[in-house]
N, C-alpha and C positions, 0 to 999 in steps of 0.2 A: 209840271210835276217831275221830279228826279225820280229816276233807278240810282242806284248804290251798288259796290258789292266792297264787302270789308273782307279783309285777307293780312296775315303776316306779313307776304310782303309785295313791293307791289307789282299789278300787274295792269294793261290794258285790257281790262273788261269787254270790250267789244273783241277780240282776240281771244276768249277765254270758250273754253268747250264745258257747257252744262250740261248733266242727265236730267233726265224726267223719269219720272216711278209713272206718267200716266198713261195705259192703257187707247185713249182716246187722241184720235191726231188735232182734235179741236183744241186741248187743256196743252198740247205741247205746241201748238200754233200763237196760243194768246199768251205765251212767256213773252215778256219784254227784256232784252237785255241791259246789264246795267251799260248807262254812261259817265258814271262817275266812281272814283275810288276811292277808301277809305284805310289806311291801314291801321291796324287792329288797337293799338296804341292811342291813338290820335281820334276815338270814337268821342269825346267830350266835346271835340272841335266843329261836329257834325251841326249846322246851324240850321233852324227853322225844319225841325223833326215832322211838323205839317205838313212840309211841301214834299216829301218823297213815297212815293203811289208801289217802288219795286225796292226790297231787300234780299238781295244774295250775300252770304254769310259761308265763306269757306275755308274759316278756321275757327278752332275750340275759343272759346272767349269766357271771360272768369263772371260778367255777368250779362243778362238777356233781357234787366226789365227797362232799359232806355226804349224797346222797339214798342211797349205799351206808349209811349210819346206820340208813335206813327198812325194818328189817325185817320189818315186819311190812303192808310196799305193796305191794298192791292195785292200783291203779290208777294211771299214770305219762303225764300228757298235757307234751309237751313244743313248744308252739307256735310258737314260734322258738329254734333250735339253730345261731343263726350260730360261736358258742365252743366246742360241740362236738366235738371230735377223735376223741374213744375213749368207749366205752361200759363202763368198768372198771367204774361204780359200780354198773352192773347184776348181779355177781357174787354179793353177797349177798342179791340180793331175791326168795326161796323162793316167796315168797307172791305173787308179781307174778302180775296176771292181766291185763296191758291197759297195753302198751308203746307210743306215739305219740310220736315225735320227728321232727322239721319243720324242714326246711333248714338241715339239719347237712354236717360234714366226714367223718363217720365213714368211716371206710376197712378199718377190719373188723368183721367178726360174733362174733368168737372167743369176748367174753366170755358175749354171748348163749346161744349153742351151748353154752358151758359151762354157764350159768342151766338150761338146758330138759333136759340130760344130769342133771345133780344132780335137779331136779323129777322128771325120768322116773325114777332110780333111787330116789327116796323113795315117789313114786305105786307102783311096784311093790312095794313091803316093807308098803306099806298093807295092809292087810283091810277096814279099813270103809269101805264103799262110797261113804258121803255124804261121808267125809273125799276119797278119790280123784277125786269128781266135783271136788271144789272144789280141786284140786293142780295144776294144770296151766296155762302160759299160755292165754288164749281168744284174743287178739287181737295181732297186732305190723305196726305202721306205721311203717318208717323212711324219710327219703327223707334223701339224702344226693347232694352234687356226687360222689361218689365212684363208681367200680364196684363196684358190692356183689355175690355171688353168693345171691341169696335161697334158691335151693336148697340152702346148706348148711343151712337149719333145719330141712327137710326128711329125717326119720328115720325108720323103722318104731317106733312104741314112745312115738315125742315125739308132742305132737298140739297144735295151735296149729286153732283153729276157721277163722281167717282170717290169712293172713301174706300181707302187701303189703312191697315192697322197690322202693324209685325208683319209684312209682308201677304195678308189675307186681304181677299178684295171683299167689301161691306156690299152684298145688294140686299 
């Protein structure tokens, strides 16, 4: 499985210095860096969208729903989200465990909510146990000019280790 990171221009990934919004030194231990690089341009050329588990994103891009493709991502750092509007592409990413997007427009949670409802009802149909620890978001950081209500991700059943919204930590 590939990490990614797409950028204007380019750079070695493994040389590159990432923040973390996470509170907890577990959520900033289980970041994988990227090893491969994409520059911002040349995203169509991105082959076999299945096979990459980490995306770092650290520049504006004109559109965001190719990362719905990444089903099989893990990890979602989105360092500037000036083009951001909506978070559709979030829908199919089951396997999402560690959501960061950074001075976006988003103006709702819904398709999130949706992600973490689908997650919870598969975590629950699980029996094995290693598989369930590993089903579930651990981390989401959005900040957005908008009013966001963080407490909708807030469920009995959902479980999010750390949820930050505009800068507010969700307990």
């Amino acid at each position: 499985m590939r990490k990614i990171l797409i950028d204007k221009e380019m750079k070695d990934p493994k040389h590159c210095s990432y923040g973390f919004p996470w509170r907890h030194d577990g959520n900033c231990y289980n970041f994988r860096a990227p090893d491969d690089f994409v520059i911002s341009d040349e995203i169509s050329s991105i082959d076999d969208m299945t096979d990459i588990e980490g995306l770092v994103i650290g520049c504006d891009l004109d559109d965001y729903s190719f990362i719905g493709k990444m089903i099989n991502l893990r990890q979602l750092y989105i360092y500037t989200g000036e083009n951001i509007n909506d978070i559709e592409f979030v829908r199919t990413l089951l396997k999402l465990d560690y959501l960061y997007i950074e001075g976006s427009h988003i103006d709702s949670l819904e398709p999130l909510i949706e992600l973490m409802n689908e997650q919870k009802r598969l975590l629950n149909q699980e029996e094995d146990i290693m598989k369930r620890i590993d089903m579930a978001l651990t981390g989401v950081c959005i900040s957005s000019d908008k009013k966001l209500d963080g407490m909708l991700l807030k469920e009995p059943g959902r479980y999010a280790s750390e949820i930050i919204v505009n800068g507010k930590s969700i307990r």
